[in-house]
N, C-alpha and C positions, 0 to 999 in steps of 0.2 A: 543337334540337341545337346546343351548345358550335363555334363558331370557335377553332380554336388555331392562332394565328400568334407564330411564333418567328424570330429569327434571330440573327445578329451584326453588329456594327456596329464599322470601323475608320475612322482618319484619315489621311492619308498627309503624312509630313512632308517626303520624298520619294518617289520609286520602292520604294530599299530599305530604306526606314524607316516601315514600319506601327507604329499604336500603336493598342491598342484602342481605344474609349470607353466607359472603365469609371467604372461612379456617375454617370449619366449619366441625366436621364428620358425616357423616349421616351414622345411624348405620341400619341395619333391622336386625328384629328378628321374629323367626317359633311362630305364638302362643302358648301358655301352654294349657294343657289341660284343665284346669277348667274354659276356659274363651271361652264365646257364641261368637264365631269369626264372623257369622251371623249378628249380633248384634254391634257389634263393626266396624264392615263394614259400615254400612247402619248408625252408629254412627257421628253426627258434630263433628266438632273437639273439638268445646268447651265442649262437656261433657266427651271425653276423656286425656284433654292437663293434664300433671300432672310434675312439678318438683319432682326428683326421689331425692331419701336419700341417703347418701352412703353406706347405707347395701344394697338397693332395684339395686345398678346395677351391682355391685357381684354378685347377685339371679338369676340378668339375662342372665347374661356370657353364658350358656349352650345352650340356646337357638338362641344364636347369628349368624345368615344368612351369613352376609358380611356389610361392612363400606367401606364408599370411603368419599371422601376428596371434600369438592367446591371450586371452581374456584374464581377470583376477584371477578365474576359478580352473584355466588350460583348458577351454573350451576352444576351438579353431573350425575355420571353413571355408573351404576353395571352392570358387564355382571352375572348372576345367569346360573348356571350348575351343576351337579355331581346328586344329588335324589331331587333337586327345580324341580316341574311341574305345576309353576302359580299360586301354591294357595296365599291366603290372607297373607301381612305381616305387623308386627308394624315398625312405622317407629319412632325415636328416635332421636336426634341431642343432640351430645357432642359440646359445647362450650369452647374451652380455654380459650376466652376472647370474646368480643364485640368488632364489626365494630365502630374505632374512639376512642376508649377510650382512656383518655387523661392518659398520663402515670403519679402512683401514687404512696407513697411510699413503697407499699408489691405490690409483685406479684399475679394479678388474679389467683383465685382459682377457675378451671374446674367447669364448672355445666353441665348436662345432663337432659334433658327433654322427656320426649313421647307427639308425638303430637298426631297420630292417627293409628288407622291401617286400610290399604287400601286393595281391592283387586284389582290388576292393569287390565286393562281394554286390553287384550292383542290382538295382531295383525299381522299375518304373515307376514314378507316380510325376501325371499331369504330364506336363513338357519338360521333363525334366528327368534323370537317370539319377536315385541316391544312394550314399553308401554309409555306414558310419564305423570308423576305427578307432576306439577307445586302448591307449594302451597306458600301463602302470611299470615304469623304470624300477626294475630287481633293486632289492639295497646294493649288491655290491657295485653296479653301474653307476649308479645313483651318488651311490658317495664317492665314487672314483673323479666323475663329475664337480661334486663340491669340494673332493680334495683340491682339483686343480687352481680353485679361488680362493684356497686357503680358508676355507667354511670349517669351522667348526660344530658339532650340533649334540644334543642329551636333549632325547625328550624321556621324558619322566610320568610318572602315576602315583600319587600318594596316597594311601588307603590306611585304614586302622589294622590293627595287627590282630587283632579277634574279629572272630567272625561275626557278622557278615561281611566284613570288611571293606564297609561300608567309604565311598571315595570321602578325603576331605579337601572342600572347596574353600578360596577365600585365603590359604597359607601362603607363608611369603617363603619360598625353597631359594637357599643359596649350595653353589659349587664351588669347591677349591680343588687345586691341586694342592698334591701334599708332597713338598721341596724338603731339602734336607737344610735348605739358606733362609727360605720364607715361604709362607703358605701363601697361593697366587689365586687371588679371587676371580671366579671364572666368569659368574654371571649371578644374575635372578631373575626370579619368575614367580608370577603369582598361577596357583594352581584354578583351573578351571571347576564346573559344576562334578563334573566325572573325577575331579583329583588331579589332570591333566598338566603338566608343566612344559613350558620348553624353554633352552639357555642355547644361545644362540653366541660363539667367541672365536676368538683371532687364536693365532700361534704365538704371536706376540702376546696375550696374556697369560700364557704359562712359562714365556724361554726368556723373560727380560727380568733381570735382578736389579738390584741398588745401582750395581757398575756397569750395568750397559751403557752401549755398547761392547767393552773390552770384553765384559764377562758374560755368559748366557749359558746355562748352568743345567737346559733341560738338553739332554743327549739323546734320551729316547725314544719311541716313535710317538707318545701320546703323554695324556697328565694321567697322575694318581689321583683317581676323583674322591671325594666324598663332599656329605650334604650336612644343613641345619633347616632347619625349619621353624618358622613364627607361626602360629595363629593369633593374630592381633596382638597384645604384648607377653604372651606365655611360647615358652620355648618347648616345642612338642617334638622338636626332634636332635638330635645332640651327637653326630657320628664325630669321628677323631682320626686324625692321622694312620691312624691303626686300618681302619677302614677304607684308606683310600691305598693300603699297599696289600689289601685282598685277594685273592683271584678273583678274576672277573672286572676289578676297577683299577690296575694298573695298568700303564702304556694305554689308555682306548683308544680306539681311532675316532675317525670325525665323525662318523654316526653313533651315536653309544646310548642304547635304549636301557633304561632302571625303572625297578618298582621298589620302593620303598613306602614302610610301614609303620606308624606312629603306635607306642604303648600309652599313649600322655592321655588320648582323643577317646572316648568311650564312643562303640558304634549306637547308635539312637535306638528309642522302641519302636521299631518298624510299624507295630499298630496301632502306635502313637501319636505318629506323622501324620497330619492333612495333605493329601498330594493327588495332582489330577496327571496319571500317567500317559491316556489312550483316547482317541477317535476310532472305536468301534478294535479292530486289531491292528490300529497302528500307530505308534508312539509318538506324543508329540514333542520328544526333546530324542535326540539334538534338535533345532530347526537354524536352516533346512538341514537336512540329511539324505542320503541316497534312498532308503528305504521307507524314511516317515513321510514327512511332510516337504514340497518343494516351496522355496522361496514365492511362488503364485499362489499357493497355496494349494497343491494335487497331492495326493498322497499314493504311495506303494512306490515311488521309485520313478526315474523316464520312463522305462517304458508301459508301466499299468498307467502313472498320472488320474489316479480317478478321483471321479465327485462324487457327491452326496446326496439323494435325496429321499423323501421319506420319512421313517423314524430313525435316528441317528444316535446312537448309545458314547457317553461318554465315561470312563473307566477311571477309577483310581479309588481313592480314600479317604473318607473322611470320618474320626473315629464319634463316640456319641458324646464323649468329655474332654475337654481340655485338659491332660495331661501337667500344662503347671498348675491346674485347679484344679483338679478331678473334680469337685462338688457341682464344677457349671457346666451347661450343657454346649454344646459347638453348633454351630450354624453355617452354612454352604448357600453360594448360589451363583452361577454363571454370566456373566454379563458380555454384551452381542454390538459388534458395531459394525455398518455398512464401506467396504470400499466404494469411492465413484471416480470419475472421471475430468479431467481437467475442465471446466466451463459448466460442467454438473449434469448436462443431457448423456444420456444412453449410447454407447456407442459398440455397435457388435464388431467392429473390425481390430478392436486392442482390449485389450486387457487391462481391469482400472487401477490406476499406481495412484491416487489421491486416496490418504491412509484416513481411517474414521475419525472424526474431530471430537466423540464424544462415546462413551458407548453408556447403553441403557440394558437394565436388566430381560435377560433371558425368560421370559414366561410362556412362550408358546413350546408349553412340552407334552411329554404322554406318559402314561402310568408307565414308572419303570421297579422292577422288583431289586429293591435294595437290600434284601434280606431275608430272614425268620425268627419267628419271633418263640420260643418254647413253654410252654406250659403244663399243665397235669388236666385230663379229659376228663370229663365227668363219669366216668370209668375206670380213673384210679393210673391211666396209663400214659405213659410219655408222648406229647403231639406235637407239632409243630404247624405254621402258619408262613403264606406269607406277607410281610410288609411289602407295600406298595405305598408309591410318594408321584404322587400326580397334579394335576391344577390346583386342587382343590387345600394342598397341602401346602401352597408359597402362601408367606407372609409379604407385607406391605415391602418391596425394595425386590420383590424374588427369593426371600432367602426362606432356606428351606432348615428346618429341627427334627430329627425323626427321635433323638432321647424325647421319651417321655411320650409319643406318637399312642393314640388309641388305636387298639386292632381287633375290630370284632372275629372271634373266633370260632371254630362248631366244638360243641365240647363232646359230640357224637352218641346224646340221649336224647337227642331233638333240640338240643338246647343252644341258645348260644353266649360267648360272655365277651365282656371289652377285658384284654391285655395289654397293660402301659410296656411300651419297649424300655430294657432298662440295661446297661451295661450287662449282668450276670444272666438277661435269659435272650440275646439276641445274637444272632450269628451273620454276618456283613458276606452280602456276595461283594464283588468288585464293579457292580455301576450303580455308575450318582445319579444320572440324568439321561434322558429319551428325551432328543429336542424334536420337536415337531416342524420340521424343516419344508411342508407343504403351510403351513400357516406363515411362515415367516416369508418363502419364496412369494408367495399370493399376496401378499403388502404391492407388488409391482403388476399395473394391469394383463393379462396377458397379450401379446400382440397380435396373434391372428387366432381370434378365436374361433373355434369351431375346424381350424386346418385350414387344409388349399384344397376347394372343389378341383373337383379330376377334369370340369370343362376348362380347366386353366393349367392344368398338367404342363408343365412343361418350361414351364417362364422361371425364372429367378427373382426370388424375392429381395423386396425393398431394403434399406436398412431402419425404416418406421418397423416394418412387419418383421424385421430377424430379432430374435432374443439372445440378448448380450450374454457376458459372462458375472454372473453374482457372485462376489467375493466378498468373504467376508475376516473380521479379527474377534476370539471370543477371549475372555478373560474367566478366571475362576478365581476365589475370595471364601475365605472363610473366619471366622469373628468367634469370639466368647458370646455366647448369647445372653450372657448378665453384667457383663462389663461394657458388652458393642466392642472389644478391642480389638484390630487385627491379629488374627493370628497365623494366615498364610494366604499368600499369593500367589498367581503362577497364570499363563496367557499363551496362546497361538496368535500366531500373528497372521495367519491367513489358510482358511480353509475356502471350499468354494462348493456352496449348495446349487441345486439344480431337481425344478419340479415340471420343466417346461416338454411337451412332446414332440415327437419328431415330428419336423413338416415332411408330408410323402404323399404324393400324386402321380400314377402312371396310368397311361392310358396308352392306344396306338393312333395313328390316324386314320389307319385301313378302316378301326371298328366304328371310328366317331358318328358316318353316317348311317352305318347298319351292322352291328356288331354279332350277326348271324351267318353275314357272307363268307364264306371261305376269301380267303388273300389269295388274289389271283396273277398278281404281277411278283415280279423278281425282289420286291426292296418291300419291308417295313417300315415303318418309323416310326419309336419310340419316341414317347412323350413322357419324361419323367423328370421330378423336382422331390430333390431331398436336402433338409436342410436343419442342422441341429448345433448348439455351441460345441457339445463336446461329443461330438463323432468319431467312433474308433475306424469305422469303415464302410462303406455299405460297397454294393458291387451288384451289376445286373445280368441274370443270365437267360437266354432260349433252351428249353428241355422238352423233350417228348417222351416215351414209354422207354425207348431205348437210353436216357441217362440225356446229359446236355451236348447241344448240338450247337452251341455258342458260348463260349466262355469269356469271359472277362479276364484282360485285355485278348480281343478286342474291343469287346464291349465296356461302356464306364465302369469304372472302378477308382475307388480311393482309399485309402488307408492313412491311419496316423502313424506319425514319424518320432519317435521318440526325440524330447528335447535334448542338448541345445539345436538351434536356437529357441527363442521366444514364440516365435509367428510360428512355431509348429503347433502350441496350444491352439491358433484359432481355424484346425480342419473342419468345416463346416458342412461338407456337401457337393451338390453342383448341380445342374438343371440342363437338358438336353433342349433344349430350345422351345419357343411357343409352336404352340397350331399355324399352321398358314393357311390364308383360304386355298389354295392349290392341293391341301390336304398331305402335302410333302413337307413340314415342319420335323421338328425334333431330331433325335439322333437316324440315321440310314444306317440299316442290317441288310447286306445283300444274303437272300435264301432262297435264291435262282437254285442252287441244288438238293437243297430237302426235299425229301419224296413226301409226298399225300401225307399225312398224319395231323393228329389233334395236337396243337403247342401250348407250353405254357411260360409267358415273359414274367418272371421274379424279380425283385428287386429287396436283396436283404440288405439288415443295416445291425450294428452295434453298438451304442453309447458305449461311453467310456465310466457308465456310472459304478462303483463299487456294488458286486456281487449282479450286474446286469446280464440277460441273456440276448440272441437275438432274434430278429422279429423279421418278416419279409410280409410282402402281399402281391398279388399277380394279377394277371389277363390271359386270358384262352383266345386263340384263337386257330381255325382250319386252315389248311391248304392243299 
């Protein structure tokens, strides 16, 4: 049976500066005998990481398991076979070069390191034993590492210097060393949406003067940094010499993380801002990101990965005026476009990478509460209401106005009256939109409607009859509603709704012809088809009065695997085989030893849907 050990592998150049290790080999080796593998197991890593000589990885050759290669992102994965049975391995990374390095005048010279050795934590599914080891390289390993390539690195964050200290995006950050002969320009960088920077330089940009070679004038272990910064042609930040012989920015080493903070930049009126922050409670920027949204578009992270279906609440802000006009009203509305598939038919076995060629507005929503609306009761006293913004509320295009919105009210005399929403008497929860994500799934026929009759329990479905994975890109837009001008924009690029049910059929074949008989012979045979796109796990057991008397494994069982890879998004299920006429079909429970009692064969399951619970269904039968 196949070992498959996967995971990911990062470097830390600070805290908030991960960098994959992408292109990178990761090698594993059998322990040698003279080494307490015990020990080394139960070992941190910090008292095993070691830079190897280049006699010490010839020594290790003999020993060597298997090597695989990482991805952009330092995703990696060995399938382990031939006399591997799970024990303990060392794990090892050959570097060609570092992630960035700026290119210099010799070509990077290989380094190879041992971080740790693991024993991997292993776990049946299907034919196959899995494990997954994620590990993230300490800064000082990390840059001990890039020191040996001569890497230099500053990442950076530039933020306004009052608060809320809000990031600024879009600035052009330069770095000097500060020379007592010349100021030695280190790098640039354009900062990200977060403020985010990173300056990536040689040794040779801070130790070579006018006279080099003769003369090279930097002695000590790092440069004297300091910064300037553009935002388009104004100069928002202005540090000096002075600054770069500070504590804290002289000599740095090759990792050297700064925040720096602009007086020039005012932070914005936060309630000002039109901005679509969330998917229900999870952020759609960064994308992807470990926690929001993955590149497929699952959200919470590998291992939740969930989908959508239902009412789906979208979050952020949209104020009731435009801010450069205050007089005119703003306008919102979301716009929805379909992933497919190469050749354009349905396909459940992949996942659709052909991106939407158009998107059309978002109309299939449900009343969602955007607010309240306050006024004075027909009793003289302070009330409030709330506004709701549903079908009935989009304008031609999808776009929705709530300034100015009617809102009948009770004024609590019997009476009722209409209230215009108006900047001074409205109070804004945080959702814009309740998409109705059963009206948009149901645009696709269903494919096996009505389920799988239980006379057919047991077979595995077509791929006419399985339901793909719907994925989708939605956009958000919001306009002057008296000019039509844009006034912001903002887009996920892949979420992935799901309205479809579980296919589930279990029967036995003992009961097919008389499901009153007690089971009289040594063997059952379960007859069971489960089958869903985003199945977290289902699993089936035998129980009686006394608790279960058959567990899974042995009995089918499956569970999801948190990505990478890809093909772990499409766990679908499985099916114990068809009926046979010999009545000996499906999966065989030998239960030659259970004493007399009433049984019951379950079979639970869990979607992978956001806030889903789970569900099972059974068969009784005597013995």
């Amino acid at each position: 049976m196949a070992y498959i050990l996967r995971g990911k592998l990062c470097g830390l150049i600070c805290a908030e500066c991960p960098e994959a290790l992408s292109h990178v080999i990761v090698r594993l080796y059998r322990p040698r005998a003279a080494q307490n593998v015990t020990a080394l197991a139960v070992a941190s890593a910090k008292e095993t990481f070691a830079i190897l000589t280049d006699d010490e990885v010839p020594a290790k050759a003999p020993f060597l398991l298997a090597e695989a290669r990482t991805d952009d992102d330092g995703n990696y994965s060995f399938r382990l076979e031939g006399d591997y049975q799970g024990e303990a391995v060392e794990v090892d990374i050959l570097c060609p070069t570092v992630p960035q390095l700026k290119p210099g005048p010799k070509d990077p010279v290989p380094l190879q390191f041992s971080i740790t050795t693991i024993q991997p934590r292993w776990r049946q599914a299907d034919n196959a034993f899995l494990a997954v080891w994620d590990y993230c390289l300490p800064q000082r390993f990390w840059c001990l590492v890039r020191a040996h390539f001569g890497a230099w690195t500053i990442c950076g964050r530039l933020r306004t210097c009052d608060a809320p200290h809000t990031p600024i995006a879009g600035a052009t950050v330069r770095a000097f060393d500060a020379d007592w002969l010349q100021d030695d320009a280190l790098g640039v960088a354009v900062t990200d949406v977060s403020g985010r920077f990173r300056i990536d330089y040689l040794t040779s940009d801070f130790t070579l003067t006018p006279f080099s070679p003769f003369i090279n004038v930097e002695f000590a272990s790092g440069p004297d940094v300091y910064f300037t910064a553009q935002l388009g042609s104004v100069t928002i930040l202005s540090e000096t010499q002075a600054n770069g012989h500070q504590p804290g920015r002289e000599n740095v080493g090759h990792c050297f993380c700064v925040e720096l903070c602009s007086k020039n930049v005012l932070p914005p009126d936060v309630e000002g801002v039109p901005h679509w922050q969330q998917v229900e409670v999870f952020d759609i920027h960064p994308f992807p990101s470990l926690a929001g949204f993955s590149a497929q578009g699952y959200a919470g992270g590998a291992g939740a990965s969930y989908v959508f279906g239902g009412g789906v609440t979208l979050k952020g802000n949209c104020p009731l005026r435009n801010s450069a006009n205050p007089a005119n009203p703003l306008e919102y509305r979301f716009l929805i476009g379909l992933w497919s598939w190469p050749g354009g038919s349905d396909d459940p076995t992949a996942i659709p990478t052909m991106a939407p060629t158009s998107m059309a507005p978002l109309t299939q929503v449900l009343g969602t509460l955007v607010g309240y609306v306050f006024y004075t009761n027909g009793l003289g006293l302070a009330d409030s209401a709330q506004v709701i913004v549903d079908a009935g509320d989009l304008q031609p295009g999808g776009w929705i106005r709530v300034d100015g919105k009617n809102v009948t009210v009770d004024m609590r005399d019997g009476t009722t009256a209409i209230v215009n929403v108006a900047p001074n008497t409205f109070l804004r929860t945080f959702d814009l939109l309740t998409i109705n994500t059963p009206a948009i799934t149901s645009l696709h026929p269903t494919k096996l409607p009505g389920g799988l009759p239980i006379v057919v329990a047991g077979r595995s479905l077509s791929a006419d009859e399985s339901e793909p994975i719907r994925r989708y890109r939605l956009g958000f837009e919001v306009r002057d509603g008296n000019t039509l001008a844009t006034v912001a924009t903002d887009g996920l690029d892949s979420i992935v709704f799901d309205n479809s049910p579980v296919i589930v059929a279990l029967d036995l074949e003992e009961l097919r012809s008389n499901a009153c008989k007690p089971i009289a012979g040594g063997l059952v045979h379960i007859l069971y088809t489960i089958d869903h796109p985003h199945l977290r796990f289902f699993n089936i057991t035998i129980s009686n009065n006394n608790g279960i008397a058959h567990p899974p494994p042995p009995l089918p069982a499956a569970s999801f695997t948190p990505p990478p890879p890809t093909s772990n998004y499409l766990l679908r299920g499985g099916a114990g085989g068809p009926h046979l006429s010999g009545n000996n079909g499906g999966f065989p429970v030998n239960v030659a030893l259970d004493p007399p009692c009433a049984y019951r064969v379950a079979i639970a399951w869990q979607t992978r849907h956001y806030l889903a619970s789970s569900h099972s269904i059974d068969r009784l039968y005597c013995k």
